[in-house]
Residue, then its C-alpha position, 0 to 999 in steps of 0.5 A: x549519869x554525867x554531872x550535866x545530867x545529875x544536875x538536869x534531873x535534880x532541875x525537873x525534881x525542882x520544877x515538878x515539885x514547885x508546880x505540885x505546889x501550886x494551888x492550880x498545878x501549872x506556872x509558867x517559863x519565866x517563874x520556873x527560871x526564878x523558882x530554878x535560880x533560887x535553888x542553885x540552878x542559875x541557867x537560861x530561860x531556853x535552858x529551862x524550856x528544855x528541861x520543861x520539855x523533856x518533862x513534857x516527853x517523860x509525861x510528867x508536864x504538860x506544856x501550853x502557849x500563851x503569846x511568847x511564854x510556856x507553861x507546864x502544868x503537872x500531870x498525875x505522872x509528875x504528882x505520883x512521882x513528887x508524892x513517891x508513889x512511882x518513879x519517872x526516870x530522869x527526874x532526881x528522886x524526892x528523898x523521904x519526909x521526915 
């Protein structure tokens, strides 16, 4: 794995675990680029809807539209995977609790 794509698994790590944070499991584009921004991953919006939607194809998200935004909720497949249960390839591993 190149660096470009160890860096894009550790972004789809960020997005599903701040989506499996939220109470009802979806936010969309444009606070995913914040959440990203915050965690060293400053990129573009496009960017961001990239990594949304090879999550989408993985079956980790869902994505809906509304007017120009996206917003990806998470699937069981992406909880199973932030909670350790399974592994989605191409989606940086959570390390354990403490």
């Amino acid at each position: 794995m190149g660096y470009e794509e160890h860096l894009a698994a550790d972004a789809r790590l960020v997005i599903l675990r701040e989506l499996a944070a939220q109470t009802a499991g979806r936010l969309n584009d444009t606070i995913l680029t914040s959440v990203l921004d915050s965690f060293g991953h400053r990129r573009s919006r496009e960017w961001v809807r990239t990594q949304i939607a090879k999550l989408e194809e993985l079956g980790a998200v869902t994505i809906a539209e509304a007017g120009t935004m996206r917003i990806a909720a998470i699937t069981r497949a992406g909880l199973d995977h932030v909670e350790r249960r399974s592994v989605i390839d191409g989606v940086a591993r959570p390390s354990p609790e403490a």
